[in-house]
TORBA-856747 format. One record per residue (C-alpha): residue in three letters; x, y, z. Coordinates in Angstrom, 3 decimals. Last residue first. Example, Ala and Ser with C-alpha at 12.3 -4.5 7.8 and 13.67 -1.06 7.14 Angstrom:
2
tormi,X,Y,Z
ser,13.670,-1.060,7.140
ala,12.300,-4.500,7.800
//
This chain:
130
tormi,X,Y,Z
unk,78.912,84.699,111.757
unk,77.405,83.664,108.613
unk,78.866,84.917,105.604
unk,78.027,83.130,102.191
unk,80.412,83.570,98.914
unk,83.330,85.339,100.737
unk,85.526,88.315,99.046
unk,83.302,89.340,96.413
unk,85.430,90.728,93.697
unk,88.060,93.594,93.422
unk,88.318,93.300,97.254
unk,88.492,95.704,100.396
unk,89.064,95.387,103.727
unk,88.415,98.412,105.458
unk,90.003,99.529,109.236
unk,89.154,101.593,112.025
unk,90.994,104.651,113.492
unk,87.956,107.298,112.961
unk,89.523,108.619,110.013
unk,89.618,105.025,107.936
unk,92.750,103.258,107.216
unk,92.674,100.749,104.107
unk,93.346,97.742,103.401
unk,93.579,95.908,100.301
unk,92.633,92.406,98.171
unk,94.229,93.288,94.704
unk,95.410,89.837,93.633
unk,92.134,87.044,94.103
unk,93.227,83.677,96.100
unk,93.211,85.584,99.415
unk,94.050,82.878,102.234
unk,91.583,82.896,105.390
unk,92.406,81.315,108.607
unk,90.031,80.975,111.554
unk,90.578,80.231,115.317
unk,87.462,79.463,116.928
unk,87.234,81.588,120.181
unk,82.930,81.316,119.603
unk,82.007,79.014,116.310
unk,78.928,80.002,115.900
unk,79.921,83.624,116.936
unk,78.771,85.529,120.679
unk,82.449,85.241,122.230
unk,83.990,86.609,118.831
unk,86.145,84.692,116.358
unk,89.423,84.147,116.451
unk,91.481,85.388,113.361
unk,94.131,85.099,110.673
unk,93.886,86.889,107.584
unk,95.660,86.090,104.539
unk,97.775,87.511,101.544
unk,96.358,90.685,101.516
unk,98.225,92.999,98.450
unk,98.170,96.848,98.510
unk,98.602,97.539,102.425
unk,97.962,100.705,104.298
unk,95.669,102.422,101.739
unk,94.492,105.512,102.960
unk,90.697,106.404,103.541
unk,90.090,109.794,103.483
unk,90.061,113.133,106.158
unk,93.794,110.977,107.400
unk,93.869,110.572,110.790
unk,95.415,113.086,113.037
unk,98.980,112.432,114.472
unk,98.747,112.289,118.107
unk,100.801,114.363,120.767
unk,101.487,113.561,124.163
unk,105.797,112.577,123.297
unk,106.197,113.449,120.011
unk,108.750,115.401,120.654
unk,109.489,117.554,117.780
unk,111.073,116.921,114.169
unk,113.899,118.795,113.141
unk,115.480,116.675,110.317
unk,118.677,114.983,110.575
unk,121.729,115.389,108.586
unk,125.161,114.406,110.530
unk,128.063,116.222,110.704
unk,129.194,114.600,114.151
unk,128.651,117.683,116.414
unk,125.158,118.000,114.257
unk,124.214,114.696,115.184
unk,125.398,115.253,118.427
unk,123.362,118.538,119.096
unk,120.139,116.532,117.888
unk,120.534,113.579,120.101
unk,120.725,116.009,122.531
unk,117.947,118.299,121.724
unk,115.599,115.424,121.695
unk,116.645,114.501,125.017
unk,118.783,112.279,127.375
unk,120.197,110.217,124.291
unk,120.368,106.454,124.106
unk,121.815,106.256,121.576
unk,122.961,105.761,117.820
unk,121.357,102.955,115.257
unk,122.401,102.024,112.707
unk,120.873,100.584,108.941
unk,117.523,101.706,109.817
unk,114.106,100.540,107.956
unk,114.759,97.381,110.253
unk,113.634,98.987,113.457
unk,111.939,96.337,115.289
unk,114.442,93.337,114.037
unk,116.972,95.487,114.433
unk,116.761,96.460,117.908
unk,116.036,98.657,119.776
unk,115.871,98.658,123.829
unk,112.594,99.879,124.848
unk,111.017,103.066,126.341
unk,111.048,104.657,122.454
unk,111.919,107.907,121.248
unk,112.864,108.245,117.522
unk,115.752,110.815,115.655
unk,115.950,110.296,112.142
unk,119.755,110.027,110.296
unk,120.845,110.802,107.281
unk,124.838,110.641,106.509
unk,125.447,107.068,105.881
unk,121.908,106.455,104.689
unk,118.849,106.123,106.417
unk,120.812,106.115,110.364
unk,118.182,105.945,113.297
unk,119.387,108.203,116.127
unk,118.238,107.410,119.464
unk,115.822,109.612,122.231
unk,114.969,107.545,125.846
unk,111.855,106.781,127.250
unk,111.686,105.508,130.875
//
């Protein structure tokens, strides 16, 4: 069952988040406290607001689903390495591959239909042979 909490930003900002799981801080580490569990989204928002707390209005978003971006957006700025099994049909089929970046600049980006680009300054591999 999902339940609403209040993520604290600051000692007076505070984001209300559903989620069917207990969290913790390990999962939710942009928040230095966290208040709950709250019936609804209109609860956790009433106590906020009982407790003089800032939180934006933000709606369930519970059956809802963020578009993707029209352009590619940059997730992360700097790969360090990939790790990977290959595919049933490879050379090396469930092999279990590590690659380290050596060249600064490696990124990823988010593409509109969900799927992601890797994308170097330089060649990223010499020979590819799947």
């Amino acid at each position: 069952m999902r339940k609403w909490y209040l993520g604290f930003l600051g000692a007076k900002t505070a984001r209300p988040f559903v989620t069917s799981t207990q969290p913790t801080q390990k999962r939710y580490s942009e928040f230095s406290k966290v208040l709950g569990p709250f019936k609804s989204h209109e609860k956790a928002l009433e106590y906020a607001e009982d407790m003089g707390i800032t939180a934006p209005v933000v709606g369930p978003t519970r059956g809802r689903h963020r578009k993707n971006p029209v352009e590619a957006t940059e997730i992360y700025g700097d790969i360090l390495a990939i790790e990977a099994k290959k595919g049933k049909n490879s050379l090396w089929p469930k092999e279990l591959f590590r690659h380290d970046f050596t060249s600064k600049g490696t990124r990823i980006f988010g593409l509109k239909d969900g799927s992601l680009l890797i994308k170097g300054k330089k060649r990223l591999w010499k020979k590819f042979d799947y």
